[in-house]
C-alpha positions as CSV (number, residue, x, y, z in Angstrom):
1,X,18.6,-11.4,1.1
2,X,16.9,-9.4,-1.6
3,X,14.0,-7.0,-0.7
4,X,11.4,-5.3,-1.8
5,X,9.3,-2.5,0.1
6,X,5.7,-2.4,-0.7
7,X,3.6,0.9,0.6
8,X,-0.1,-0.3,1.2
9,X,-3.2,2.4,2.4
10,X,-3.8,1.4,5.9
11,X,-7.6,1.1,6.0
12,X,-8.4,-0.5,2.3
13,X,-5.6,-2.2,1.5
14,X,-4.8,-1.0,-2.0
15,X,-1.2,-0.3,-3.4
16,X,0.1,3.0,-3.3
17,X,3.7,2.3,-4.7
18,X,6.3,-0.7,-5.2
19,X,9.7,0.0,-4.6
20,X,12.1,-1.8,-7.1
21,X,13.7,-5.0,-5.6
22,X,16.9,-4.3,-3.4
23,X,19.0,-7.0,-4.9
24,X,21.6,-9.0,-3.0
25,X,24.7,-10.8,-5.0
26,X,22.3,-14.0,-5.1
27,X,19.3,-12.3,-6.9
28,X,18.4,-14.9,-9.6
29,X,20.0,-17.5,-8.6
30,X,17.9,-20.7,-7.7
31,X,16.4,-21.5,-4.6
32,X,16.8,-17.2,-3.5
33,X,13.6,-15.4,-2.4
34,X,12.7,-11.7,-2.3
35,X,11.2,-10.9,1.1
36,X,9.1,-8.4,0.8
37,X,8.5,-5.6,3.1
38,X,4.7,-3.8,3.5
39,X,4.6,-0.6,4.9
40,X,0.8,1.1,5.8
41,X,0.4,4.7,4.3
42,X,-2.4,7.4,4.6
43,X,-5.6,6.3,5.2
44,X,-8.0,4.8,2.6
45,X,-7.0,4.9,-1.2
46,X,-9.2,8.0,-3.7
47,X,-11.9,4.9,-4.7
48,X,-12.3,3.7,-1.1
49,X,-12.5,7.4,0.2
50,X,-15.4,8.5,-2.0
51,X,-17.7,6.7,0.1
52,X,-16.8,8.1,3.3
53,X,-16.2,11.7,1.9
54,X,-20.1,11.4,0.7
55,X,-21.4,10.4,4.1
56,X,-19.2,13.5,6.1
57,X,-21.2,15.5,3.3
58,X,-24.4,14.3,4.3
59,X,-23.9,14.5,7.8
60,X,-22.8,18.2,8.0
61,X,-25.7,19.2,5.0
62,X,-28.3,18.2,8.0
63,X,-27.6,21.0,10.4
């Protein structure tokens, strides 16, 4: 069985690497699969995290 690992950030989704596929002797041959394997990282990905970076700015500039 060939796989490949895929890292995901936990809270949005978004990729944050693919591994290469770890092939097996059948890789390419018809009827084989790749199974892939998703693994949660971090947190929230730098586009996802702007928004919640501006409201802990707002929230500690009201004190």
């Amino acid at each position: 069985m060939c796989y490949q690992i895929v890292e995901l950030y936990s809270a949005c989704r978004c990729l944050y690497y693919q591994h290469p596929i770890d092939k097996c002797r059948a890789y390419g041959r018809p009827g084989h699969s790749i199974q892939k394997r998703t693994i949660l990282v971090g947190y929230a990905c730098h586009a996802h995290s702007q928004g919640h970076s501006q409201v802990l700015d707002r929230e500690t500039t009201r004190d």
